[in-house]
N, C-alpha and C positions, 0 to 999 in steps of 0.2 A: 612463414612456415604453415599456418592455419590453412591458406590460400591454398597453398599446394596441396595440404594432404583432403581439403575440400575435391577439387578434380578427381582424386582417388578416390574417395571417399564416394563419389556418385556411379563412376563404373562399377566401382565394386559393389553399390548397393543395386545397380542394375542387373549386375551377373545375380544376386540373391535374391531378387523380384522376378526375374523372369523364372527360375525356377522353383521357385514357392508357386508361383500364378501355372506354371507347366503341371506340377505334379500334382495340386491341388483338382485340376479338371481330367484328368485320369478317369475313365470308366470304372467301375466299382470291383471289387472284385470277384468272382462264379461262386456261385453257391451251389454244395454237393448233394448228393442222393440222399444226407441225412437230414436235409432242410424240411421244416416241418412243413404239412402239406398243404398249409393256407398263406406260405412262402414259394416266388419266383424262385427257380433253382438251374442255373444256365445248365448247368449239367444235364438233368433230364431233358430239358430241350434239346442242346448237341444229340442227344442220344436218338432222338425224334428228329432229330434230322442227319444221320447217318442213316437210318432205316429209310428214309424217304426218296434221299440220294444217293444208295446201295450202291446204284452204277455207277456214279462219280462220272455220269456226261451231261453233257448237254441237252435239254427237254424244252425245244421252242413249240410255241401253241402248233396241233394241229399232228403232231409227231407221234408215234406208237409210248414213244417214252413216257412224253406230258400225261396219256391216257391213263397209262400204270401209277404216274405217281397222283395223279388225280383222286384215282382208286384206294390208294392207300393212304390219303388224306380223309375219304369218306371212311375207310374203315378205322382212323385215330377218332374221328367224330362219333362213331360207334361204339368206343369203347367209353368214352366220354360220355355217354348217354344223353348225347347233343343231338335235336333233332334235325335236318337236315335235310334239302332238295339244290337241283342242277337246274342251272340257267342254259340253254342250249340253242345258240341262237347266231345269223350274223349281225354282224354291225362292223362300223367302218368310225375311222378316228374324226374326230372334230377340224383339224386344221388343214388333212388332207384326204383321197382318197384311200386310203389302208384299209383294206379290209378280212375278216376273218370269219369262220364261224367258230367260235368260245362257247366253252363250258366252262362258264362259273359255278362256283359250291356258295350256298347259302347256307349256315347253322341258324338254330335259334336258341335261346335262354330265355324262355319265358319270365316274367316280372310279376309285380303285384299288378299291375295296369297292362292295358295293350298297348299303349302307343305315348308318346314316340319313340323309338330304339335308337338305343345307344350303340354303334356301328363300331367294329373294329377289323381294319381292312389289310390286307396283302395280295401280292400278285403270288404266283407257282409258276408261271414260267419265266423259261431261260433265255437268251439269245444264243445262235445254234452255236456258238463256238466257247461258252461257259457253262458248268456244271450247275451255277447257279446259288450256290449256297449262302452267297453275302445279298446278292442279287437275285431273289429277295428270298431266299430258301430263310436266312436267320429269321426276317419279321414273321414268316409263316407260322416257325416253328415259336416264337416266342406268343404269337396270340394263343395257339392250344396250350403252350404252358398255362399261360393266363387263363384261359378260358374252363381249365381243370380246376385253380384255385377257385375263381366266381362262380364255376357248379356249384361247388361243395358249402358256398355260402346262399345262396341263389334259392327265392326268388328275390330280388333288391325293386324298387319301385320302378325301374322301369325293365322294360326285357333288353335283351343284350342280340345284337346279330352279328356273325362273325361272316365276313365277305373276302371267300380268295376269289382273285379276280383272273384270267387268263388274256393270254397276250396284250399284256401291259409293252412288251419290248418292242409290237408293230403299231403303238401310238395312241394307248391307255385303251383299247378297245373292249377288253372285258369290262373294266369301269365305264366306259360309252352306252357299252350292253345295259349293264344295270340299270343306270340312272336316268336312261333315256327310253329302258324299253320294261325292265321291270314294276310289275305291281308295289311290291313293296317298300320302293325308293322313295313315295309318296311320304310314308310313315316312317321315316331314318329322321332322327334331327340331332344328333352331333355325330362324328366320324371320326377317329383316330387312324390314320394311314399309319401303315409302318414300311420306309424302305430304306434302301443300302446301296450303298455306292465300294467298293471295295473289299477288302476283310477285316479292318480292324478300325477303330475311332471311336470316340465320345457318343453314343444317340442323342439327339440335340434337338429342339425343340424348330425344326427349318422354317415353318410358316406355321401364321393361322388363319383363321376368318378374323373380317376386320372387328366386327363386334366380339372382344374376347378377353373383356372382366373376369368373368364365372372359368374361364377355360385356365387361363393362366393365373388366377385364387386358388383354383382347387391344385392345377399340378403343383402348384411351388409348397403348397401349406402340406399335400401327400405327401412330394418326395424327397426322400433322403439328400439325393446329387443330382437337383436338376439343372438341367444346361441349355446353354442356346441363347442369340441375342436378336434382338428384331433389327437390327441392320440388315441380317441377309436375307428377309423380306423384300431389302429395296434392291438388295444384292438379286436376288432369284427373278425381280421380276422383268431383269435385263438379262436373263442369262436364255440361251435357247434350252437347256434343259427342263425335264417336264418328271412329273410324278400323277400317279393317279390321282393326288388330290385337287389338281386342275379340273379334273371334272365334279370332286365336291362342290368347286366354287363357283363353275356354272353353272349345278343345280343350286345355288344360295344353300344350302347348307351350313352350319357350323361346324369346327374343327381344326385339328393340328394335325401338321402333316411333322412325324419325326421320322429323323434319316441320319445315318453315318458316312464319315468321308474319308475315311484311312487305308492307307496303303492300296490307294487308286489303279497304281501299278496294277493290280489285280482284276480291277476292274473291267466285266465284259471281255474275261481271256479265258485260258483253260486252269490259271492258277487260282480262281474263282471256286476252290476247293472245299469240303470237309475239315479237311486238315487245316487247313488256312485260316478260316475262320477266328479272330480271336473269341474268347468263349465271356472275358468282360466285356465286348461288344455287345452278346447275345442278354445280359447281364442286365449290361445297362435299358438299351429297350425292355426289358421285363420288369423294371423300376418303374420305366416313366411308366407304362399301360396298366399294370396291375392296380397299384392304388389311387390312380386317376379316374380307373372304368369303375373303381367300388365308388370314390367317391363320387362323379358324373351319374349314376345308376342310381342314386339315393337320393339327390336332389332335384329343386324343382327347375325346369329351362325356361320358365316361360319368361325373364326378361336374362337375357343372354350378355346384358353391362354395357361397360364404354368402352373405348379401344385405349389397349393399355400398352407400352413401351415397355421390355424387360431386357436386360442384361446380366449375364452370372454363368458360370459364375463369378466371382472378381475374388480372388484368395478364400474361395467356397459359399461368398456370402451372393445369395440369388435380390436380385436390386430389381424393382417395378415399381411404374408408377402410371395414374391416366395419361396418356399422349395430351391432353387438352391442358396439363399443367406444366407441360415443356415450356412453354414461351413465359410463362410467370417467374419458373425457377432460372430460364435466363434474363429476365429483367433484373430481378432482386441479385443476381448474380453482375449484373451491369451497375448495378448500383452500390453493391458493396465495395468492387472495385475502383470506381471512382471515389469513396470514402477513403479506402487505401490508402488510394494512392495521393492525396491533399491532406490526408493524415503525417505522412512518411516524408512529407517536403521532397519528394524527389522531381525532380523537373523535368516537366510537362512538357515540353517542346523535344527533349530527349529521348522521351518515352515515346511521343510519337515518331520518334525517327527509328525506338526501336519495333515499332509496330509494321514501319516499313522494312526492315530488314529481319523479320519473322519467316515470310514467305521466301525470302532467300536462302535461308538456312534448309526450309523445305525442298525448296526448288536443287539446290545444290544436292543435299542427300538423294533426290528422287535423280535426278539427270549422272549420277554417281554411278549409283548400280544401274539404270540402262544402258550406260558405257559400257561396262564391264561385260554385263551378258549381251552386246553387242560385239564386245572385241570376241567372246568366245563363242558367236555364231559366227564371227568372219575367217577365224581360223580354223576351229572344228569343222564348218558347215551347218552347224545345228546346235539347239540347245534342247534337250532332253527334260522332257517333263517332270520323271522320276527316276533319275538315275539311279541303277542298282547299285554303286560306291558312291555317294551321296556327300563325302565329305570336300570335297574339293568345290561344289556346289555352294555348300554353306558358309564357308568360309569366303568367298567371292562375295556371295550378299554381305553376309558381315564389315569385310573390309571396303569394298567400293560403299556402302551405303557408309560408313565410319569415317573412311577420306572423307565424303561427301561434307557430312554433320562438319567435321573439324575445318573444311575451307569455307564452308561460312559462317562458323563462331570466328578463324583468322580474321573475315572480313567485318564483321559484327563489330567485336572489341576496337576495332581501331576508330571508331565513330560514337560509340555507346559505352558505359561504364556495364556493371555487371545486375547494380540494382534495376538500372535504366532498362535494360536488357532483360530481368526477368516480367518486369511491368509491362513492357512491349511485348511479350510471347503470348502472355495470358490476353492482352488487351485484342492482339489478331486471333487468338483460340474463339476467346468472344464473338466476335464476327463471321469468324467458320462456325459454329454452334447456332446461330442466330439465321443466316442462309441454311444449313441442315436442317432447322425446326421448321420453317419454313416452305422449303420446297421437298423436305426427306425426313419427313418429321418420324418414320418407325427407323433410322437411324440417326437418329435425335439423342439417344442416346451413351451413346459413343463418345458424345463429346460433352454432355450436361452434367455427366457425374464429374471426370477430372474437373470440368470447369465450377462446379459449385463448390467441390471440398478445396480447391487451389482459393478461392476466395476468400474461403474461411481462412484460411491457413495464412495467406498474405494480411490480411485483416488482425488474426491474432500476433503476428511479428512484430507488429508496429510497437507494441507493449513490450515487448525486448529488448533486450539492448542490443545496439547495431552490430556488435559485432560478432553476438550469437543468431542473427538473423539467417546469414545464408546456410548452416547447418540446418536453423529449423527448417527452410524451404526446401530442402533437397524431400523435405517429406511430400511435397509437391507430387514429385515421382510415384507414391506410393499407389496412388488411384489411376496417374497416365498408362504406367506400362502395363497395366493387365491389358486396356482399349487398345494399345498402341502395338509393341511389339511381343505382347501376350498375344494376340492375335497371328503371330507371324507362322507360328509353327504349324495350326489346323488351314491357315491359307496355302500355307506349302504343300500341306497334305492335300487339300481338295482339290487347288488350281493347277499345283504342278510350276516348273519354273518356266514353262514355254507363258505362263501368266504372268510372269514374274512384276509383269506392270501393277498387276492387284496387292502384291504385298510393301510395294516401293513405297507407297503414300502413306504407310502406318510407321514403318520406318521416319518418314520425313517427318511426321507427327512429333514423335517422340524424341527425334534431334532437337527440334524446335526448344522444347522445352528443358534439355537438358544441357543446352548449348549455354547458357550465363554460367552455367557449375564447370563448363571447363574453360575458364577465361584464365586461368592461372599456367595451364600445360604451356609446354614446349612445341606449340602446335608442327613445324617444324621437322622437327625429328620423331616427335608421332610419329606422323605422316608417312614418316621413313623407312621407321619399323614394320608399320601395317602397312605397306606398300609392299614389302618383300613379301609376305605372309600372302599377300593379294593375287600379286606374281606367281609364287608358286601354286597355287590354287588355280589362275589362269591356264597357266602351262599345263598341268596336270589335268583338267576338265578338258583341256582341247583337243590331246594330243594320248590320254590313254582311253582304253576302253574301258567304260563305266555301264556296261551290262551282265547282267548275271543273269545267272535261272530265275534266281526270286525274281529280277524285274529285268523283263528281255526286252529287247528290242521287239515294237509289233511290227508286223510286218504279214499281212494276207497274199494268197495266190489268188488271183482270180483269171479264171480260163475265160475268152471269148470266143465263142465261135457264131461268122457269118453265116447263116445256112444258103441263102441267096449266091454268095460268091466263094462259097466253098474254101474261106480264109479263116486261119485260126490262129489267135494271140496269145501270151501270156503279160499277163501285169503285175509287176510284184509293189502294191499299194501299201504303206501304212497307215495308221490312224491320225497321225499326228505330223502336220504342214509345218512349216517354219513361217511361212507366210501366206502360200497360195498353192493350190493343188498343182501349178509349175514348180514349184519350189520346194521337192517333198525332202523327208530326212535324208542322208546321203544312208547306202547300203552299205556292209560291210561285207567282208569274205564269212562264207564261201558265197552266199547267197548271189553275191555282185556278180561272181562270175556267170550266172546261168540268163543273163541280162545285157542288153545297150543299157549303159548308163548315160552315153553321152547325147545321144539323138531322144528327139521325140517322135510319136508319132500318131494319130488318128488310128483308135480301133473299134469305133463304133458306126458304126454305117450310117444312123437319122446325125451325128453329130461330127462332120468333117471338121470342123474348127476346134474340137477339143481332143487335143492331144496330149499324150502320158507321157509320160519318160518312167523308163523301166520295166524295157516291154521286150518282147522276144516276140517271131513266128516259132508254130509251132504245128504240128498233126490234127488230124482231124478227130476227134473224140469217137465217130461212128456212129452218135447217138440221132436218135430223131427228135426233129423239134415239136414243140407243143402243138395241138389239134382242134382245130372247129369242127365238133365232131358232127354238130345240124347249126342250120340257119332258119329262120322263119322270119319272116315280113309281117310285121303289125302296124293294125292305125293307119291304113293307108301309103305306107313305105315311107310312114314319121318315126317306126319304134324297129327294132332288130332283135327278136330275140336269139341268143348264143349257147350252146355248150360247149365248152371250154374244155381239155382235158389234157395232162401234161403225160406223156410217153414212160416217162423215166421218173413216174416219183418225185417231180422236184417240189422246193417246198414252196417255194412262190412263183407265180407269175406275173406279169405286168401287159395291159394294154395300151397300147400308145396310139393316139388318135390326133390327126392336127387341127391345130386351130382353126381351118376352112372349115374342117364337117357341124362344125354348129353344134356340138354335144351339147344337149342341155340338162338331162340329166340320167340316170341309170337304177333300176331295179334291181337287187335281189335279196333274193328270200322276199319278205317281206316288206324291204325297207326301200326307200326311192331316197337315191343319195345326189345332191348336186356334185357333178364332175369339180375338179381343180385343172386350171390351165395356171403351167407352172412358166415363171416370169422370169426363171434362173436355173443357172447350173445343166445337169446332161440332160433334162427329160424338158427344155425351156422350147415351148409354141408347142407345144403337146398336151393335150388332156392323158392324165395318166388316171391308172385304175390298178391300184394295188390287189391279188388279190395272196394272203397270205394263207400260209398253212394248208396246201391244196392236197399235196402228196398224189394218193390216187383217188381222188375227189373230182367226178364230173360236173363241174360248175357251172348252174345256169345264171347268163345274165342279159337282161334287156335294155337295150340302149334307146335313149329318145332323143331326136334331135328336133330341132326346131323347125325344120320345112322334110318335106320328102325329100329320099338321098336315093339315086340309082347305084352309085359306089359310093363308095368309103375306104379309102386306100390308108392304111396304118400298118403296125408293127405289133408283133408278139413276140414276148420274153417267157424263157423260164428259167427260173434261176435254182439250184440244187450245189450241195454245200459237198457233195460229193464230185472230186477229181478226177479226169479222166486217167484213165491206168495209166498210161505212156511219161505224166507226168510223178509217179510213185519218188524218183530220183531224189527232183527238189524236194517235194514234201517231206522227205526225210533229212533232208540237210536244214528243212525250216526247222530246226528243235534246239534244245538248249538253251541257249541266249536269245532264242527266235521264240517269236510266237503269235496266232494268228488274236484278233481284236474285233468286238461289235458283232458285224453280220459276218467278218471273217473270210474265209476262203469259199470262191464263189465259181462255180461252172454256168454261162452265161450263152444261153443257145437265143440267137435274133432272128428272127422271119418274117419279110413281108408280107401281110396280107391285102385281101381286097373283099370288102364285106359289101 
């Protein structure tokens, strides 16, 4: 009887761990207009950022709009009695050629000393199809919050600079600006970035510099609720996503880059609202940055520590320690366990057999739920990132990763007893902890707390009597599931289930471990149960619609039009592939109907082998394409200088140049940028030259190639976010459940040239 209500006894202490560890990392929550005035108060921020985003649109760098709200960022620094100048200048992104000319806002806060400044950073612009305000409209308005508070205490020993940056959305270029072209980037030496992903989540400690003792002392010993784990360090620095604080860490700088991940859905759309915005979001970044930059400002930097490992927080409790003491705490961890277990007389040879069937327990829960969201991409067509009815979704991971766990604890028990079994889970945790210190040592963590407190814990058992043992271990669970499937809910959030591979392995994790505690079930008729439950969650994710307004289907228009051959397309693109840009989401009515669903086709003139599906002809827009409006010959007909000019206002253009003309590199303004010859995708054997935010900007730029060129035969784009009339129809049917995502809906005029 003991046996059986043990089984229960662990799910059910599972359902109360995961949500103690859920609600416990909650963002905090707003504080009002009566917060006294040396307190973050998300309120008055919200407020400061309705004023800023009045018009509730879109403000991409270069736009009438970004101007205004630029403007009225200088004049909140004014009222601040913040001093303040404008960086105004091109620059081009580091990875590729993107380029812009930014206006970035420099504040200052003077210090007892001049130098070096404690930086705290945000971008102001939008991408042209969100309003902007999670991205990054909240960090903007949370540094003035803050920066209102450290006035009113200020001077602190060192000065304080407040940096919004522009056109962060075409490849961190305001921050390229700074760090690469400003005077006073010399004199920064910590930086707090603040950005957002979404409307709503925890602000979370995302990265830091690797030297970051002093950085993660001071935020943990300030803050109330701080958060964030250095796993997604090793997470980030596989992910293609990028933040301005990439270029902190090309200039060596110190710093943390915090950022939010909730309700992604929102993210880079038009629901990227005011309204939207949670305002504990705004909340929580005013936490971390407020009594970080007092206490950063007061102290001294000149030895900046050791690289420290943090995780928290785990039922509120924030856990760090040097990364240089991971492999000790897993040794003495290695060796406790072996006392254990020659304490406990449990036999060796069994234990290793259950070491080998650890990773099956794994492997079965991970290949469980990839089943599952495999069955419901062959019947739906697709698996949706963030479904707007969400529950059919979770209930699927639930059940396929729970089948999983239970066929191989089935197959476990029938070779291993249960003490045998939990000795073999911890002894392979060991081995994964040991390879993670190792080779992923700032996700070293993850696995060094469950595994040191599980040691303890197995080590004090031994002094019980055997048959109050597996009670005591179910405490085991207490430190897994915050690492394990504590984790699961902010990965749903950030990755979406089109990831769903990233949250499968923390799932597998904590089967592992919980798998000796169901050796008593009816594995059997489980199986049964949660199978129906699984079932209908299948059926129901595949076969109903799971979009809403809150979270629609993306879905952009983009117009092409050949100017050469006088042919005009339409492409109805989403953001989001099931596997390969052949492979995109399946469309739904009405939008399907305005479309070939079933053919593909070629609609780009330099790129006949890449072809769309979900495309239509269509009319000619009538517009004219972009203009060389002079040419000049330099350096002996080695350099080309250009004026550039787009007809219709568009907001970007692009030059394409092939890999014969030998571009070797390009001028403007003042800067000489090496071309990119791209290796992949639509612009592959072409030198591209982004040039952003042009509008009606006649842009000079000088080309140098490596020998004298008589021609240079290439292509000119301009792209504008504005639809031709004829199309008004669709664009109204994209609304509701629809919505446009990123750079959005694109009017796409192509022309050959010959320079």
């Amino acid at each position: 009887m003991l046996k059986n209500r043990l089984s229960v006894l662990a799910i059910f202490l599972t359902f109360i761990l995961f949500f103690v560890q859920h609600f416990t990392t909650q963002p905090p929550s707003p504080k009002g207009l009566d917060t006294p005035e040396n307190q973050f108060s998300a309120v008055r921020a919200h407020n400061i950022l309705k004023s800023l985003l009045r018009e509730n649109k879109p403000h991409p760098v270069g736009s009438d709009l970004n101007k205004i709200i630029k403007e009225r960022l200088k004049n909140e620094l004014d009222q601040l009695g913040i001093e303040h100048q404008e960086q105004k200048t091109w620059a081009c992104a580091s990875r590729f050629a993107s380029c812009a000319e930014v206006e970035n806002l420099i504040g200052i806060i003077p210090g007892k000393t001049d130098l070096p400044y404690l930086a705290i950073m945000a971008h102001y612009d939008s991408v042209p199809m969100a309003p902007g305000a999670g991205d990054d409209g909240a960090g903007v308005v949370a540094i003035l919050e803050t920066a209102r508070a450290l006035k009113l205490e200020a001077p602190y020993k060192h000065p304080i600079m407040l940096i919004l940056t522009d056109a962060e959305e075409n490849g961190l270029i305001g921050a390229e600006a700074f760090f690469n072209q400003h005077p006073l980037a010399k004199e920064v030496g910590i930086v707090l970035n603040i950005e957002g992903s979404g409307s709503s989540g925890s602000s979370m400690v995302l990265r830091t510099s690797d030297s970051n003792e002093l950085l993660i002392k001071s935020y943990s010993s300030e803050n109330t609720s701080p958060y964030g784990f250095s796993f997604i360090k090793e997470i980030f620095k596989r992910m293609p996503n990028d933040t301005d604080f990439s270029v902190v860490e090309r200039a060596k700088i110190s710093g943390i880059d915090f950022a939010f991940a909730g309700e992604r859905n929102h993210y880079h759309t038009p629901n990227d609202t005011v309204g939207n915005i949670d305002l504990r979001t705004i909340q929580h970044h005013g936490e971390n940055i407020l009594p970080l930059s007092r206490k950063l400002a007061s102290v001294d930097w000149q030895d900046m520590g050791d690289e420290f490992v943090y995780g928290g927080e785990i039922y509120g409790i924030w856990t760090q320690w040097k990364s240089s003491y991971s492999l000790f705490i897993c040794i003495f961890s290695a060796l406790l366990l072996i006392t254990t277990l020659i304490r406990s007389n449990t036999n060796i040879k069994k234990t290793a057999l259950g070491v080998v069937f650890s990773p099956l327990t794994l492997l079965t829960t991970v290949l469980s739920g990839v089943t599952g969201f495999y069955l419901l991409s062959f019947l739906s067509g697709n698996v949706i990132s963030w479904p707007g009815i969400d529950w059919p979704y979770r209930l699927l991971l639930i059940g396929t990763t729970s089948i999983g766990a239970l066929i191989g604890t089935a197959i476990s028990r029938k070779f291993v007893n249960q003490n045998e079994m939990v000795f073999g889970s911890w002894f392979f945790w060991l081995i994964l902890t040991l390879t993670i210190t190792i080779f992923l040592p700032d996700a070293a963590n993850v696995f060094i707390l469950p595994l040191i407190f599980a040691s303890i814990l197995l080590f004090l058992a031994t002094f019980l009597k055997e048959e109050n043992q597996p009670i005591f271990l179910l405490l085991t669970l207490v430190v897994t599931l915050p690492l394990t499937l504590g984790l699961i809910f902010s990965l749903e959030q950030s990755q979406g289930y089109k990831l769903v591979w990233a949250v499968l392995p923390f799932a597998g994790l904590y089967a592992l471990i919980i798998s000796p505690f169901l050796y008593s079930l009816n594995i059997k008729s489980t199986i049964s149960y949660v199978g129906v439950v699984t079932f209908v969650a299948l059926m129901v994710g595949s076969f109903a619609n799971l979009y809403t307004e809150k979270r629609p289907q993306h879905v952009n228009i983009h117009f092409y039009e050949d100017l050469d051959s006088a042919k005009s397309f339409i492409h109805l693109s989403g953001n989001y592939k099931n596997n390969s840009s052949d492979d995109p989401e399946p469309l739904i009515e009405p939008l399907s109907s305005f479309v070939d669903t079933q053919t593909t086709k070629a609609l780009i003139p330099f790129r006949k082998e890449y072809a769309l599906r979900y495309w239509a002809e269509t009319s000619s827009s009538g517009w004219k394409g972009p203009l060389i409006e002079k040419q000049e010959k330099l350096n002996g007909s080695k350099s080309l200088k250009l004026n550039l000019k787009s007809t219709r206002s568009a907001s970007r253009m692009v030059l394409l140049l092939p890999k014969e003309s030998n571009l070797e590199s390009f001028n403007l303004g003042s800067l000489e940028i090496q071309p990119t010859l791209s290796s992949w995708g639509l612009y592959k054997g072409y030198y591209v030259v982004y040039l952003n935010g042009v509008y009606d900007k006649e842009v000079e730029l000088t080309l140098n190639f490596e020998t004298s060129q008589k021609e240079v035969n290439g292509y000119l784009i301009d792209i504008s976010t504005k639809l031709p009339n004829h199309l008004d129809d669709l664009y109204k049917q994209r609304s509701g459940i629809f919505s446009p995502v990123h750079r959005g809906d694109q009017a796409i005029l192509i022309k050959k040239i010959s320079i």
